[in-house]
C-alpha positions as CSV (number, residue, x, y, z in Angstrom):
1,X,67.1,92.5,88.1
2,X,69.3,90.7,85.5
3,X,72.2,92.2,84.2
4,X,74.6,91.3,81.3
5,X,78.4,92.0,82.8
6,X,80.8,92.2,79.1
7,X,84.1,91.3,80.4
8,X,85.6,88.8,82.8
9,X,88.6,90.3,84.5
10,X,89.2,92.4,87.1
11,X,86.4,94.8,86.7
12,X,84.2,92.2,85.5
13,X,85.0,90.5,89.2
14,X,84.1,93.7,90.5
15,X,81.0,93.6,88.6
16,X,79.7,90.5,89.6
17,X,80.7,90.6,93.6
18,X,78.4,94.1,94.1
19,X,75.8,92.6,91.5
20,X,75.8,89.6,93.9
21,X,75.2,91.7,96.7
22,X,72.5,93.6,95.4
23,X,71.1,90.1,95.0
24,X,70.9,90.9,91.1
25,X,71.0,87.7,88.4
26,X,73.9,87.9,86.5
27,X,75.2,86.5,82.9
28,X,78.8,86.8,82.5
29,X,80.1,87.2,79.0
30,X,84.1,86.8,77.6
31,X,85.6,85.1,75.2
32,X,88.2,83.5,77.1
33,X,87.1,79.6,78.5
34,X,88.8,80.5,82.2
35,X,88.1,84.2,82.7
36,X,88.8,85.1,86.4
37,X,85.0,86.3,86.9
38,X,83.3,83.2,85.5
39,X,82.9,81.6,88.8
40,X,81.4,84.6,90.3
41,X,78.4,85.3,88.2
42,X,75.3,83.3,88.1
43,X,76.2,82.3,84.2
44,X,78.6,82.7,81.9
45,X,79.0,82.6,78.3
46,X,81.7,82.4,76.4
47,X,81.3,85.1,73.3
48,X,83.6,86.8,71.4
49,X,81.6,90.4,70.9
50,X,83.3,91.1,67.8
51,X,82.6,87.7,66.0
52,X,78.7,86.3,66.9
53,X,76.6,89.7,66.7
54,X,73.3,87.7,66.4
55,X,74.5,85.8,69.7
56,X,75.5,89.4,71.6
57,X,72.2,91.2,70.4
58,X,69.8,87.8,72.4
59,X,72.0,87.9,75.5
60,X,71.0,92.1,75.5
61,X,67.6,91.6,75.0
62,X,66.9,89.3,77.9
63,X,69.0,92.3,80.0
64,X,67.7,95.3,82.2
65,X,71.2,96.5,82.7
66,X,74.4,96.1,80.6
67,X,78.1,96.5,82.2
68,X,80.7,97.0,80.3
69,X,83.6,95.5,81.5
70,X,86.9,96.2,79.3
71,X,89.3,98.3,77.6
72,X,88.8,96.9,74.2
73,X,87.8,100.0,72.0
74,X,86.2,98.0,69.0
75,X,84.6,95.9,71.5
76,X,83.1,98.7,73.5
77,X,82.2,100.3,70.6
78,X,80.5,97.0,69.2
79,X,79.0,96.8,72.6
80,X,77.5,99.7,72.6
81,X,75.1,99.8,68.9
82,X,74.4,96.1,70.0
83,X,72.6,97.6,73.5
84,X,71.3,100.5,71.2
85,X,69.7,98.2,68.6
86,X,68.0,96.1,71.3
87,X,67.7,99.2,73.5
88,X,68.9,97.8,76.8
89,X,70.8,100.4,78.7
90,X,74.2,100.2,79.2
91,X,76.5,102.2,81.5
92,X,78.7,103.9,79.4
93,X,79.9,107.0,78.5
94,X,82.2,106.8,74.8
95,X,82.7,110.5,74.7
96,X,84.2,110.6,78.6
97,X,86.4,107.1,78.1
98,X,87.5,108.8,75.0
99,X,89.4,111.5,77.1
100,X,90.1,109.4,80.6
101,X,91.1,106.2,78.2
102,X,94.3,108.5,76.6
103,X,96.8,110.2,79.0
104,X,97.6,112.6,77.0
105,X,94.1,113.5,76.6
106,X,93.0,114.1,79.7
107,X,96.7,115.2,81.1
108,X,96.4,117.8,78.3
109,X,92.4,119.0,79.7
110,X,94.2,119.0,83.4
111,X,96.8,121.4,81.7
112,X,94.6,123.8,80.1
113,X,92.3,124.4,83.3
114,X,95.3,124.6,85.9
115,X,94.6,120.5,87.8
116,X,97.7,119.4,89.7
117,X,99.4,117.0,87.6
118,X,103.1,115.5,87.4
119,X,105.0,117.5,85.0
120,X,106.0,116.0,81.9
121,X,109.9,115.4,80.7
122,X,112.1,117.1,79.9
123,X,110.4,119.6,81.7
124,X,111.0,117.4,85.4
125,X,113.8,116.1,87.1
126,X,114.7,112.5,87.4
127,X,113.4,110.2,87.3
128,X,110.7,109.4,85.8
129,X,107.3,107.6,85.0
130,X,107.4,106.1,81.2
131,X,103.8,104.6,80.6
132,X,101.4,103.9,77.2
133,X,99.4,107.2,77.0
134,X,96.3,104.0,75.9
135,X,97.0,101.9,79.2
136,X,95.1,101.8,82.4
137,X,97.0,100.9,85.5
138,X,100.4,99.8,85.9
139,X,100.1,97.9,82.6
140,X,103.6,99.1,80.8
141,X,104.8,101.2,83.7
142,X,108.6,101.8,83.5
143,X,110.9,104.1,85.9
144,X,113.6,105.4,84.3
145,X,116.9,107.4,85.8
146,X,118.9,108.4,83.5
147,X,118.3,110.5,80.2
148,X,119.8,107.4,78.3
149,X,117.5,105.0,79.2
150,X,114.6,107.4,78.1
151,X,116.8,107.5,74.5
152,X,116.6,103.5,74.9
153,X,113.0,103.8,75.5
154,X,112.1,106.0,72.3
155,X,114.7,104.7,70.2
156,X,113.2,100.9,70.6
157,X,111.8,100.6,66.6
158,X,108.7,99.1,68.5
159,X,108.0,102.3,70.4
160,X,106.7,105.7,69.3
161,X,107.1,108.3,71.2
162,X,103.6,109.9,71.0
163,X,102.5,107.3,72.0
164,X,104.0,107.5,75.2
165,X,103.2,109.5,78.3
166,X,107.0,110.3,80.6
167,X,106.1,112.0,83.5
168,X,108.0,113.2,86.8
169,X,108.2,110.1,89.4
170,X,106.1,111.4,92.6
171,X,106.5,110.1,95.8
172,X,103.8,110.5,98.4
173,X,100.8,108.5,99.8
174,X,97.9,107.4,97.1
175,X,94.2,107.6,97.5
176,X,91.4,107.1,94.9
177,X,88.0,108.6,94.8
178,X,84.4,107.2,92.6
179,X,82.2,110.0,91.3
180,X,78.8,109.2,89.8
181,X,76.5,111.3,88.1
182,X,75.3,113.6,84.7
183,X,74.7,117.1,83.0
184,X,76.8,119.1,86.3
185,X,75.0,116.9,88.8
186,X,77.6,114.8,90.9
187,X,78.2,113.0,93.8
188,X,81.8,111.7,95.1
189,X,81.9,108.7,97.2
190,X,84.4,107.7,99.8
191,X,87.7,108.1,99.6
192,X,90.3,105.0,99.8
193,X,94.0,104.9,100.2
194,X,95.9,102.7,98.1
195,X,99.3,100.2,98.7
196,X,101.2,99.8,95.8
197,X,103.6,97.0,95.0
198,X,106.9,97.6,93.5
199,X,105.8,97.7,90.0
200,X,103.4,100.8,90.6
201,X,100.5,97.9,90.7
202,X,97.6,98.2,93.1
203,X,98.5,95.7,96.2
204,X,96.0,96.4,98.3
205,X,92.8,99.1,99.5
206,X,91.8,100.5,103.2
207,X,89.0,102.7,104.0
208,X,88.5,104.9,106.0
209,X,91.4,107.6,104.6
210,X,93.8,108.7,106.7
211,X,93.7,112.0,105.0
212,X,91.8,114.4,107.0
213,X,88.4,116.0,106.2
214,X,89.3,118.6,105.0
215,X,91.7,117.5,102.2
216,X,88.9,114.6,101.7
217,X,86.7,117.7,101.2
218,X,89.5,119.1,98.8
219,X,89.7,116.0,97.0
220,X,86.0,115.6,96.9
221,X,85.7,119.3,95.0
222,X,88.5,118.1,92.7
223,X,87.1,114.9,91.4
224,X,83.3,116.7,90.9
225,X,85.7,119.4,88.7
226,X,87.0,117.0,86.8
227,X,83.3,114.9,86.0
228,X,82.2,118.7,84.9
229,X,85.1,119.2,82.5
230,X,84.4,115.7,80.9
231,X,81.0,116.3,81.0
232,X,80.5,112.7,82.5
233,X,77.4,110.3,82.6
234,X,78.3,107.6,84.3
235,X,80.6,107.0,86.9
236,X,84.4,108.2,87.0
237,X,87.7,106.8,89.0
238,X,90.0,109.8,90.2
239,X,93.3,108.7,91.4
240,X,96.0,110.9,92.7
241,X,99.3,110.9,94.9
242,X,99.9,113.8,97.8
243,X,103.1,115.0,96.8
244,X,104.4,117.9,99.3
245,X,100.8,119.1,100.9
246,X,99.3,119.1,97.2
247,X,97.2,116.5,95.6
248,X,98.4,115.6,92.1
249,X,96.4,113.6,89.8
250,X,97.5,110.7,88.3
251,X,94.9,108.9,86.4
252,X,91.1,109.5,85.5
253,X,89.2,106.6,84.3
254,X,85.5,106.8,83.1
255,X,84.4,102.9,83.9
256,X,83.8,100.9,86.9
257,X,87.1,100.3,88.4
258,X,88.3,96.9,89.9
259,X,89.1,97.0,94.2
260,X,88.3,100.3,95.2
261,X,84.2,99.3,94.5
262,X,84.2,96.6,96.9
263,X,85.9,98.8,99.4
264,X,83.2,101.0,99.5
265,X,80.9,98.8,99.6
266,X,81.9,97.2,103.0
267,X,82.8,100.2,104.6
268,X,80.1,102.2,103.9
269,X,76.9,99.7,102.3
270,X,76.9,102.2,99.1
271,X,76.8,99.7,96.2
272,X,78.0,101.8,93.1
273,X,76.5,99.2,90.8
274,X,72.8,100.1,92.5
275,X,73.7,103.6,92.0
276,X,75.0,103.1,88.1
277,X,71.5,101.0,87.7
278,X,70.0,104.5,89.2
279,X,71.4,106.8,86.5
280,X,71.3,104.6,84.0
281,X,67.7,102.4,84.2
282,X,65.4,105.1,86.3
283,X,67.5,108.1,85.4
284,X,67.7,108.8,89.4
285,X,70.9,110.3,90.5
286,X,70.4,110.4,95.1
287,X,70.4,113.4,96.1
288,X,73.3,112.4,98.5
289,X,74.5,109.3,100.4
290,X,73.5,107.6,104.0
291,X,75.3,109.5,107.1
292,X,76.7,106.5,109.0
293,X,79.9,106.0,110.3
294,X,81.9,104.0,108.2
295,X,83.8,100.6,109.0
296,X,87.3,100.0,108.8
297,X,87.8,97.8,105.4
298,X,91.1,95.7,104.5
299,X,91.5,94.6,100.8
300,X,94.4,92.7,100.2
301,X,95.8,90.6,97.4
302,X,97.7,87.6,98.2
303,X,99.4,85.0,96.4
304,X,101.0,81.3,97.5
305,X,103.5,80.1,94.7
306,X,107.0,78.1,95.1
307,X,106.2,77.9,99.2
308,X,105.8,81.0,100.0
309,X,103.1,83.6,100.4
310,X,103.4,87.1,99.0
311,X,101.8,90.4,98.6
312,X,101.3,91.0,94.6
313,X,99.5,93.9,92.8
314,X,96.2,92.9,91.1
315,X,97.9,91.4,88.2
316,X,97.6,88.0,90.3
317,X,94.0,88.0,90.4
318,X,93.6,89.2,86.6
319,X,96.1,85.8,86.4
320,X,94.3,83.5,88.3
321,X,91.9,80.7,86.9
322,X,88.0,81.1,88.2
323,X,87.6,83.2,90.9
324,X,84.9,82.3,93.7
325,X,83.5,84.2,96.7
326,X,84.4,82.8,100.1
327,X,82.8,83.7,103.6
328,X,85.2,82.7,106.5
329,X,88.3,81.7,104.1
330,X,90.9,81.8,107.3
331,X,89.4,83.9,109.5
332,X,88.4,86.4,106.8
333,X,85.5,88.0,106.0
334,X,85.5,87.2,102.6
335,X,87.9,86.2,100.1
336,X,87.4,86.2,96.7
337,X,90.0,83.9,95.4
338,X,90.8,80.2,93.1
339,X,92.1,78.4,95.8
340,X,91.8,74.4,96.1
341,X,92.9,72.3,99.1
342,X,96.2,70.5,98.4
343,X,96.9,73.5,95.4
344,X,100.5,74.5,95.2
345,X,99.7,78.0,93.4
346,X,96.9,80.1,94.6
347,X,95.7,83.6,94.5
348,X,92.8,85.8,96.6
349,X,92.0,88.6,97.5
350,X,90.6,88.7,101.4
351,X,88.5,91.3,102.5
352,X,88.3,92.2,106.3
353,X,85.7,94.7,108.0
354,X,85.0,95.8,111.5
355,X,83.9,98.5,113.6
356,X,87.1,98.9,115.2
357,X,90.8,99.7,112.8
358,X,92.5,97.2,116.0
359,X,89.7,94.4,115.1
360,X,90.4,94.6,111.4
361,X,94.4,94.0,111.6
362,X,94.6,91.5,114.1
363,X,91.9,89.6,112.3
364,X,94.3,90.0,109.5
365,X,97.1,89.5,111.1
366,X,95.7,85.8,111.9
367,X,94.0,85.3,109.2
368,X,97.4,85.2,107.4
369,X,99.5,83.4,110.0
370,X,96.6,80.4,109.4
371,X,97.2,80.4,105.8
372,X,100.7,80.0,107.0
373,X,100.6,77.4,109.1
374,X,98.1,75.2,107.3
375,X,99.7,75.6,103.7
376,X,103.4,75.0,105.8
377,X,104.4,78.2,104.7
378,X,107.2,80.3,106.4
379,X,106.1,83.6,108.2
380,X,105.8,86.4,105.4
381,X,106.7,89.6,105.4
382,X,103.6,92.1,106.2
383,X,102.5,94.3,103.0
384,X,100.7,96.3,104.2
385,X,101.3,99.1,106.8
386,X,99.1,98.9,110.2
387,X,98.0,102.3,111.4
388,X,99.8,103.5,114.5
């Protein structure tokens, strides 16, 4: 199989690490020299979509399977009657990112059919969540508390206001689900809690959920609602916060996410890219998943700058120069990560899996205390929290 990934950040990482485990040839494409999933795919080229159309439409044809992997509107769009007019098949749905792609879109479909969402100001109490209805993640995230800093915010002459989403601020553990599938036919994958960091950025992923089965089963029901109100084909990321017993939604996104994928995959061997080939090359959808006991998964960003180690969101991956895959890095599993021996500034990402949840964090546990001691670090403080 020999895919075409558009895109070299984070999702295009994601992209490439389950193609590579599907054993799939990959050509990465971006038109930055040093994108972060150039060292992971088995070529890349560097292309600008919007400038070299003849260039984009040869790189198709030689394609079974096209990934989009970005946010770019013109570029997806370009994207897409480039794979039309060679007729390779991408995963994509335009009329679904249309609505997940705009808060205020799909916060307004989650108000019309009665979803658990954060209420919007003024209509909340402080404080609150001030975020670019067109941004994905915690790209632009501000907390405000006080009604004058929302004033700043709206009176900035670089900011208008419908272009804003200000929400109530939520507290309350996260967890994210995938859901796959077309025309009322869909299957939700595992769920995954998620760390943030202090900027409301992704930090880090764990599977199994601590939730129990029945709210997994609740949050399975919600996320299939959702695909059938956006009338989805493809595949859809369903993120929400468990504020007070209910689960509130706080983001839909119809794309291949970044972390969360890779999660899955080593806890529970379902590879969404296989199952996104599935829908979109043999127009197969299964009709469910394998029954197996799932592993316990750690996936945790980490960054060495100015002698120390830390614990950022994923915004230090999307930073970091060429990203490669390393078995054993430390005592990991995996870590997917730019590090050099000798470098002062490094970032990865270190995956950990085992049968056993104890296994998993005191794996991790050493696994950071050896990047410690060998990078003459001083003990960090753990991110993470280690389940009871």
């Amino acid at each position: 199989m020999r895919i075409v990934v558009a895109g070299g950040g984070l999702q295009g990482s994601e992209a490439a690490y389950l193609a590579g485990k599907a054993g799939w040839e990959t050509t990465l494409i971006d038109r930055r020299e040093s994108a972060p999933a150039s060292g992971l795919c088995d070529r890349f080229v560097r292309l600008d979509l919007l400038e070299d159309s003849q260039a984009l439409e040869h790189l198709l044809q030689q394609a079974d399977f096209v990934v989009p992997a970005l946010e770019n509107q013109e570029a997806l769009h370009r994207l897409e009657q480039a794979a039309r007019g060679v007729g390779a098949p991408l995963a994509h749905d335009a009329a679904a990112y249309a609505i997940t792609s705009s808060k205020q879109m799909s916060d307004a479909l989650f108000a019309g059919r009665g979803i658990p969402a954060p209420r919007y100001w003024p209509d909340c109490s402080l404080p609150v969540i001030a975020k670019p209805s067109e941004s994905s993640g915690s790209r632009g995230v501000r907390l405000l508390e006080q009604p004058v800093e929302i004033e700043r915010l709206l009176a900035d002459e670089g900011i208008q206001a419908e272009q804003w989403v200000i929400q109530e601020f939520l507290q309350g553990d996260s967890y994210s689900i995938e859901v796959l599938g077309c025309d009322g036919h869909y299957l939700p994958l595992q769920v995954t809690d998620l760390e943030m960091d202090a900027d409301y950025d992704c930090r880090g992923v764990t599977a199994p959920t601590k939730l129990p089965p029945v709210r997994v089963a609740e949050f399975q029901a919600l996320a299939a609602r959702i695909a059938g109100l956006i009338n989805l084909n493809g595949i859809m990321d369903v993120e929400v916060i468990d504020h007070g017993g209910v689960l509130k939604v706080l983001e839909i996104d119809a794309r291949l996410p970044s972390q969360t994928p890779a999660t899955v995959y080593n806890s529970t061997g379902v590879n969404m890219l296989t199952l996104l080939r599935d829908l979109f090359v043999h127009h197969q959808l299964p009709a469910g998943l394998p029954r197996t006991d799932p592993r316990t998964v750690i996936y945790e960003h980490i960054l060495v700058a100015q002698g120390r180690l830390s614990f950022p969101g994923e915004h230090a991956i999307a930073a970091a120069g060429p990203l490669r895959l390393l078995p054993g890095f430390f005592g990991a599993d995996e870590a997917i990560t730019d590090y050099a021996p000798g470098a002062e500034c490094w970032a990865a990402t270190l995956i950990f899996q085992a049968d056993r949840a104890a296994e998993a964090w005191g794996r991790r546990r050493e696994t950071i205390g050896d990047i410690c001691r060998q990078n003459h670090l001083p003990p960090p403080t753990f991110a993470l929290d280690e389940p009871s």
